[in-house]
C-alpha positions, 0 to 999 in steps of 0.5 A: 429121856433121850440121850444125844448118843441115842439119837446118831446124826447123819451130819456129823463130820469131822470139823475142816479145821482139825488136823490129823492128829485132832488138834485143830489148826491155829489162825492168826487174824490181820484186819482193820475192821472189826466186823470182818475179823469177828465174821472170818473168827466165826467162820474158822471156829465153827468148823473147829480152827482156834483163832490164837490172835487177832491184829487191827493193823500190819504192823500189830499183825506183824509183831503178834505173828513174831509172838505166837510163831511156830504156833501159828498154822495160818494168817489171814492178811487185810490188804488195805489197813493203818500203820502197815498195810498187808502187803508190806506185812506179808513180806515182813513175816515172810522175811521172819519165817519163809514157811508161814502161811498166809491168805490175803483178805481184799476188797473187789477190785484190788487184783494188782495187788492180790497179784503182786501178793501172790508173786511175794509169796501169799498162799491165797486170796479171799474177796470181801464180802465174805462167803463162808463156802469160799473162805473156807474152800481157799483156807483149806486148800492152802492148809490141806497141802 
């Protein structure tokens, strides 16, 4: 029988989502719909990022970010969402903890206020629909830092 080890993979790589020190780099999710926080949860944990928290709404992320903080390493922010919306959200955690790192999710044609985010304090941006190269390119550039 052949073990896993007699068999060397020429992919294997460091999973992007680990830190130096191995351990992975935690993500808060902010996002009304469902289907995208699942997708962007699964883009994340595959390359080794821990998604600590998910939140339906700004308010919720707000609150949740509150909770986890200091152990959360990065925040993926919806801009458009009930109760609070991102852009709101992002000034109100920033206003909690100026250090936190936050990436706007936004829908094409919403670059005033991916704009506006960015000036507030916001890393990055990510545009729906989403694509695993792109997500991953932005939130590693804003974490590699």
């Amino acid at each position: 029988m052949i073990a896993k080890s007699d068999m060397p993979n020429i992919n294997d790589k460091r999973p992007e989502g680990l830190k130096s020190d191995g351990l992975p780099y935690r993500v808060l999710i902010v996002d009304d719909s469902m289907f995208i926080a699942k997708q962007l949860g699964q883009i994340l944990t595959s390359e080794g990022f821990e998604v600590v928290g998910t939140a339906g709404d700004g308010l919720a992320g707000l609150e949740k970010y509150k909770e986890l903080c200091p152990n959360v390493d990065l925040v993926t922010m919806d801009i458009t969402m009930p109760k609070m919306d991102g852009v709101t959200a992002l000034e109100k955690i920033l206003e909690f903890d100026k250090n936190a790192c936050i990436v706007m999710v936004s829908a094409l044609g919403k670059e005033d206020v991916v704009k506006k985010s960015l000036l507030l304090g916001a890393k990055s941006y990510i545009v729906k629909p989403l694509d695993r190269k792109k997500v991953l390119e932005r939130i590693l550039s804003v974490i590699k830092k």
